[in-house]
C-alpha positions as CSV (number, residue, x, y, z in Angstrom):
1,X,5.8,-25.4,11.6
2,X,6.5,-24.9,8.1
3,X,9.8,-25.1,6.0
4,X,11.6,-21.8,6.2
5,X,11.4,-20.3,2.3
6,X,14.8,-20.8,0.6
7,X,17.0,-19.6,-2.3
8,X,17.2,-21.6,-5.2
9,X,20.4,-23.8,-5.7
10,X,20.0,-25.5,-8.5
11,X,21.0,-23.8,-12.2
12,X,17.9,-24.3,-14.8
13,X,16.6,-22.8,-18.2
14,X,13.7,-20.7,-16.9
15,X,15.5,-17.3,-18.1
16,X,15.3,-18.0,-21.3
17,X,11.7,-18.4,-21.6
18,X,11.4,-15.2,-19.0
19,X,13.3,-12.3,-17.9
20,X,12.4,-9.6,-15.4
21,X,9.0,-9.8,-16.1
22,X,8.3,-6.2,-14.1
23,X,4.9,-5.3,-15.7
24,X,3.8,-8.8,-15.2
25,X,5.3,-9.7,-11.8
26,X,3.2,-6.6,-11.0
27,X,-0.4,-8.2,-13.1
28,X,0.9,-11.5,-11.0
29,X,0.8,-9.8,-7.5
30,X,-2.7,-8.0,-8.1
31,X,-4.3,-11.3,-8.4
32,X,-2.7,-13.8,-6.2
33,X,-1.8,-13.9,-2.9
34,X,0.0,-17.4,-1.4
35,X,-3.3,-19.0,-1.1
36,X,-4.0,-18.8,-4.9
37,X,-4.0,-21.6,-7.0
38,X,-5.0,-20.0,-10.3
39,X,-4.7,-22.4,-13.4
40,X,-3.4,-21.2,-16.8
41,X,-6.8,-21.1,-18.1
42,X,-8.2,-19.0,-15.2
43,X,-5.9,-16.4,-15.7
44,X,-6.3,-16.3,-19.4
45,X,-10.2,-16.2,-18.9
46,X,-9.9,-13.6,-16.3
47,X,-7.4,-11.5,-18.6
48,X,-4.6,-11.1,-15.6
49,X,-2.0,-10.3,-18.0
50,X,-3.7,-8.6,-20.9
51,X,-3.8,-9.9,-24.6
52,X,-1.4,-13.0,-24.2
53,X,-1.5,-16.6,-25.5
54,X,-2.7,-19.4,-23.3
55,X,1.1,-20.7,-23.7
56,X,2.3,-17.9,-23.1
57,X,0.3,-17.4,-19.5
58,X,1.3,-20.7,-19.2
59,X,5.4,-19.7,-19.0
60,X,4.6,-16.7,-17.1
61,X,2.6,-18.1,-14.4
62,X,5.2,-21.1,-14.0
63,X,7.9,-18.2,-13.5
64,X,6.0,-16.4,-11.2
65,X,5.1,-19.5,-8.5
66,X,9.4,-19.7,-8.7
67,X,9.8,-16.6,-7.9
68,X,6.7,-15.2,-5.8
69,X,4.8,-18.3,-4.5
70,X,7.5,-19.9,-2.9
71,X,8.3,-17.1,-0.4
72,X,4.3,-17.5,0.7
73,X,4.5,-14.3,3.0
74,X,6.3,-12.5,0.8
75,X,3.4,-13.1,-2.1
76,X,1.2,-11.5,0.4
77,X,2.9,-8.5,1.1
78,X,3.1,-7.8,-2.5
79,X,-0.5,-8.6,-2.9
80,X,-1.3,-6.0,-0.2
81,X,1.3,-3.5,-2.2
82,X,-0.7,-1.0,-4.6
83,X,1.2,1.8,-3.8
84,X,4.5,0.6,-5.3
85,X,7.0,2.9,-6.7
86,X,8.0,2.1,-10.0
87,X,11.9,1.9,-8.4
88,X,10.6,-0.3,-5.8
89,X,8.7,-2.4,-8.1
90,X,11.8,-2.7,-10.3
91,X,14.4,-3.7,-7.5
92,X,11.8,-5.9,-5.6
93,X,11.5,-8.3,-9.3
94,X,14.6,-7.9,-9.5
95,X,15.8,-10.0,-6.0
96,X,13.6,-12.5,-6.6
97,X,14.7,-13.3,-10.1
98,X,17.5,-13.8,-8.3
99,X,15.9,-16.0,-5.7
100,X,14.9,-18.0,-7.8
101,X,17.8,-18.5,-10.3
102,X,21.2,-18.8,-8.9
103,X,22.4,-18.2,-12.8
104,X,21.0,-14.6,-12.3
105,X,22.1,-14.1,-9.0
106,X,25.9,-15.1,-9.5
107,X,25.6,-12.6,-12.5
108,X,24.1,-10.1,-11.3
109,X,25.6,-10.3,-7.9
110,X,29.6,-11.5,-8.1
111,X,30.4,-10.9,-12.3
112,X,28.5,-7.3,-12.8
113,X,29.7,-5.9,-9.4
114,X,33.4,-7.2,-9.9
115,X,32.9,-5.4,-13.7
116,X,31.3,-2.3,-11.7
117,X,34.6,-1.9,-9.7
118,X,37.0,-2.4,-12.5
119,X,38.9,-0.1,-15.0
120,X,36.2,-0.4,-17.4
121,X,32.7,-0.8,-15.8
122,X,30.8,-1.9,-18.6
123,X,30.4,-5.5,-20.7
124,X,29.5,-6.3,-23.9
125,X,27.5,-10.0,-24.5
126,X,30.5,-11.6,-25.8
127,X,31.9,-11.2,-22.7
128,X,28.6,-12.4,-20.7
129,X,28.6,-15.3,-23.4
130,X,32.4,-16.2,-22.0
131,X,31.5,-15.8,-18.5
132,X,27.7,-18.1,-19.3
133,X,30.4,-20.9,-20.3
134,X,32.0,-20.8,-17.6
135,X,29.2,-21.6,-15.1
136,X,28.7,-25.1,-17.1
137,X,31.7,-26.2,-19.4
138,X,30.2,-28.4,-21.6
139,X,26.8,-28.1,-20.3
140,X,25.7,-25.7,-22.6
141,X,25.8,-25.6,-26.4
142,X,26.9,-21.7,-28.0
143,X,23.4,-21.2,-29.2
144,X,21.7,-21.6,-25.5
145,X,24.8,-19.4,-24.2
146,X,24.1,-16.5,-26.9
147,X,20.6,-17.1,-24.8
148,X,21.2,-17.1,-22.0
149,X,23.8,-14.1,-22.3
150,X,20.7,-12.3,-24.1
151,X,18.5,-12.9,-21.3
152,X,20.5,-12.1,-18.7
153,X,21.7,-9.1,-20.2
154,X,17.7,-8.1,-20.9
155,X,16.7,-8.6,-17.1
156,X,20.4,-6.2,-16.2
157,X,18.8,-4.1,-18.6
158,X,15.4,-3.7,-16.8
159,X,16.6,-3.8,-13.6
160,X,18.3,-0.9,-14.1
161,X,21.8,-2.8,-13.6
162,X,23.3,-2.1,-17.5
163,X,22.0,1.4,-19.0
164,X,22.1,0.3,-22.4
165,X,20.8,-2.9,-25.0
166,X,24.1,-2.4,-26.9
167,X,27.3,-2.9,-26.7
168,X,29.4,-2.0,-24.7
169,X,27.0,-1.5,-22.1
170,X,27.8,0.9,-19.2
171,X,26.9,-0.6,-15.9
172,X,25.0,1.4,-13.3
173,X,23.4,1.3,-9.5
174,X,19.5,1.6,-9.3
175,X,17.7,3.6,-7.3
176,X,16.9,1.6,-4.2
177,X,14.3,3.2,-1.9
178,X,14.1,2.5,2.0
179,X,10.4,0.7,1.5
180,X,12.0,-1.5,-0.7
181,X,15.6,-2.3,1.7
182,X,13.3,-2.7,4.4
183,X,11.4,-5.2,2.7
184,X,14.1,-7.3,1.4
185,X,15.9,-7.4,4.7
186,X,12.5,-8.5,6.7
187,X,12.1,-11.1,3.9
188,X,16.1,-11.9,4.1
189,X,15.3,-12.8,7.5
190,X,13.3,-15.3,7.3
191,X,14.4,-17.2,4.2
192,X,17.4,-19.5,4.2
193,X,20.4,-18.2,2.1
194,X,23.8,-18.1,1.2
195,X,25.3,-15.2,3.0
196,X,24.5,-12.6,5.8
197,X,22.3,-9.9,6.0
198,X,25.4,-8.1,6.0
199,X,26.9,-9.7,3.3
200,X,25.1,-11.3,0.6
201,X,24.3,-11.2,-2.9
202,X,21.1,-9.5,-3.1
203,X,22.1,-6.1,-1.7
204,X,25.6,-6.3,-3.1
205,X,24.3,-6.4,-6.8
206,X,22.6,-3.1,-6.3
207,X,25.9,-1.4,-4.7
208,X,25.0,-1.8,-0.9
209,X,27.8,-3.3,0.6
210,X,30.2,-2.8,3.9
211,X,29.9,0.8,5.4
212,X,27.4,2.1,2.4
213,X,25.1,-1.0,3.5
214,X,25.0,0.0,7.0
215,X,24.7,3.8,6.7
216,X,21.5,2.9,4.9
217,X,20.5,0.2,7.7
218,X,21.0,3.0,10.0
219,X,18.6,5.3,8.7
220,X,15.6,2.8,8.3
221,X,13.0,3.7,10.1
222,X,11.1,0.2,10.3
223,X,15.3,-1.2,11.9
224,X,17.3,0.2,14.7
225,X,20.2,-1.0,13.7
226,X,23.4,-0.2,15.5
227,X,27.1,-1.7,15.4
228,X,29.8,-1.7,18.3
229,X,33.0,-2.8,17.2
230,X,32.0,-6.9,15.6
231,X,28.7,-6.5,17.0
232,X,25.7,-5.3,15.2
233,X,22.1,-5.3,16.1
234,X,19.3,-4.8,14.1
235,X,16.7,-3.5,16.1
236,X,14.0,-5.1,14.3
237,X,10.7,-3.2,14.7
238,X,8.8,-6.0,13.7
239,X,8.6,-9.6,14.6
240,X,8.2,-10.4,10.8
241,X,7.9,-9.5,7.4
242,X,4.0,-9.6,7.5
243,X,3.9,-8.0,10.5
244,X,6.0,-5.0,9.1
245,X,3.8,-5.0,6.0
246,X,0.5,-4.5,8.1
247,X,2.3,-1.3,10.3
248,X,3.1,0.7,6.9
249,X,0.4,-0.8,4.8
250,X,-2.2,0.7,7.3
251,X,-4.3,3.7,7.5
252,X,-4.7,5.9,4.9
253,X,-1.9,6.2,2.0
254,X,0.5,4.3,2.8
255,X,4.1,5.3,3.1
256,X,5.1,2.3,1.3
257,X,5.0,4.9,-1.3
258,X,8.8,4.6,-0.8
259,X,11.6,7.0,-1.4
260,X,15.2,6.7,-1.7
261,X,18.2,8.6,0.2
């Protein structure tokens, strides 16, 4: 039996060479599925992401084994995924960026919601540059915290998390359409993280937390999920992620075309 897919733990640079990423994670998906072991050189020659650099291709596909490869029946699912929404597409990079990078995920998860319920819901990058420090006094010098407080700001940005690339920037909620909560609680459920599937970073950071996380649950139609009191039950119509993907990826178009309530 194979290791259970986990969250990463351990801070690194990554970001700075690559934010969200959506256009690409999308390129990325279209050609590999978690059997692929595409070199740099094959997916130059074979033009997966358009008119880049070899070093480029290079960064990008290094990025996208972090966040996409590692989570093997996840990979698939997206492979098998043409029908997308664009809202989907965006939230979906958007969790495993912060898979993959605990940076992004304490950011965009703990610090932007604690700014979303505040007096002033918005942040500027001086503030994101203060907060960066924070993470690793002394670790960092002020030029790779201007970074990373760019980069993390940028990936906000496309993620729909910050509605503006200047200061101050108002925060916001994304759209967040059932396909797309389905999918990250099937895929929740079988990776290892910090948390509950009640309670955990990736579904907080898009607004779904407590009673506005489980009036969505309840209306899902791949879940049953129910709560009595402190128990709750999921209902899970399918035994796992890929087995989800293969009810509402078959037949005709699929209604994986998403929508959100």
């Amino acid at each position: 039996m194979t290791d259970r897919p986990h969250e990463a733990t351990e801070v690194h640079t990554r970001l700075l060479k690559c934010a969200l990423e959506v256009e690409d994670s999308r390129a990325f998906w279209a050609h590999a599925d978690a059997t692929t072991n595409a070199t740099a050189q094959q997916a130059f020659d074979e033009y997966w992401f358009g008119a880049r650099s070899l070093a480029r291709i290079e960064v990008l596909l290094t990025n996208m084994r972090a966040r996409f490869t590692a989570f093997p029946a996840a990979l698939d699912v997206l492979h098998c995924w043409p029908h997308m929404s664009p809202d989907a597409r965006r939230i979906v990079c958007h969790w495993h960026l912060q898979l993959a990078d605990p940076l992004y995920r304490r950011f965009t998860g703990t610090y932007l919601v604690a700014r979303r319920a505040g007096p002033r819901p918005e942040v500027t990058r001086d503030l994101v540059v203060g907060w960066v420090g924070q993470q690793g006094p002394g670790r960092w010098t002020m030029s790779t915290r201007i970074q990373f407080a760019s980069k993390l700001l940028s990936a906000a940005y496309s993620a729909g998390l910050v509605t503006s690339n200047r200061d101050p920037r108002p925060l916001a909620l994304p759209r967040v359409p059932d396909d797309a909560l389905e999918y990250l609680m099937y895929l929740l459920r079988e990776t290892t993280f910090e948390g509950s599937l009640l309670d955990n970073l990736y579904a907080s950071s898009v607004g779904l937390e407590g009673c506005f996380l489980e009036d969505r649950l309840r209306t899902l139609p791949g879940l049953g999920f129910k709560r009595q009191g402190d128990l709750t039950d999921f209902g899970w119509r399918h035994n796992t992620l890929l087995t989800w993907a293969d009810v509402n990826l078959s037949g005709g178009e699929p209604r994986l075309a998403g929508h959100a309530t």
